[in-house]
One Martini backbone bead per residue (centre of mass of N, CA, C, O) as a GRO file, in nm:
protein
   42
    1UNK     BB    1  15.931   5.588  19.382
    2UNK     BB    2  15.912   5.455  19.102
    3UNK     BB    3  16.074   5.219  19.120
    4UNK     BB    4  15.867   5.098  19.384
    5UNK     BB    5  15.605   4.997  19.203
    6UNK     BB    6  15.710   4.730  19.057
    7UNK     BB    7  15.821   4.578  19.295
    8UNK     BB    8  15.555   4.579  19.438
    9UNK     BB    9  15.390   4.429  19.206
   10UNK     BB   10  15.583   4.175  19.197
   11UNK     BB   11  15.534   4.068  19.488
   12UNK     BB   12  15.230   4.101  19.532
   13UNK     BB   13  15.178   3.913  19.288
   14UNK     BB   14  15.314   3.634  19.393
   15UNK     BB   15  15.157   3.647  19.670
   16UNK     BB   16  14.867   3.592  19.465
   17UNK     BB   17  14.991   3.318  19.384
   18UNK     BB   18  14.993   3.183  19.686
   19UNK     BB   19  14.793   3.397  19.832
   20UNK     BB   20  14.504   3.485  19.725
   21UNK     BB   21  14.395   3.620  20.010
   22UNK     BB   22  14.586   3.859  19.998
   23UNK     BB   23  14.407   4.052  19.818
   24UNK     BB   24  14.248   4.237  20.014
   25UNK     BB   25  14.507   4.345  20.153
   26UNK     BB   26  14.712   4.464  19.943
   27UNK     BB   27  14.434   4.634  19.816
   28UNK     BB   28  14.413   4.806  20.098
   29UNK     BB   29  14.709   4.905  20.127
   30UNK     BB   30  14.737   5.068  19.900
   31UNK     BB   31  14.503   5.263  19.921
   32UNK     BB   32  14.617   5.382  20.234
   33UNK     BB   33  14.881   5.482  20.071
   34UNK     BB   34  14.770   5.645  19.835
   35UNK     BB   35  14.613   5.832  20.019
   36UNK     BB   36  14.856   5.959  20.159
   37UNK     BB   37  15.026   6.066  19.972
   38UNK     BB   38  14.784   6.236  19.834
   39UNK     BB   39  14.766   6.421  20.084
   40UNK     BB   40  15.039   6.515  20.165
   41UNK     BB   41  15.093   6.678  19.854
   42UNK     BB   42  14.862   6.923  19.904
   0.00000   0.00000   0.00000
């Protein structure tokens, strides 16, 4: 999971500099996946 966090992070990065408008959505997504695994691990 760790080596997976920088590749999403640099695909995210491109995706919001063609397309700024999925900045609302990208991070909106980030949030509900760091929400349900940091549930899971409880």
């Amino acid at each position: 999971m760790l080596i997976l966090q920088p590749i999403l992070a640099l695909v995210a990065g491109i995706l919001i500099l063609i397309i700024p408008r999925l900045l609302n959505y990208i991070v909106a997504i980030y949030l509900i996946i760091y929400g349900i695994l940091g549930l899971t691990r409880l």
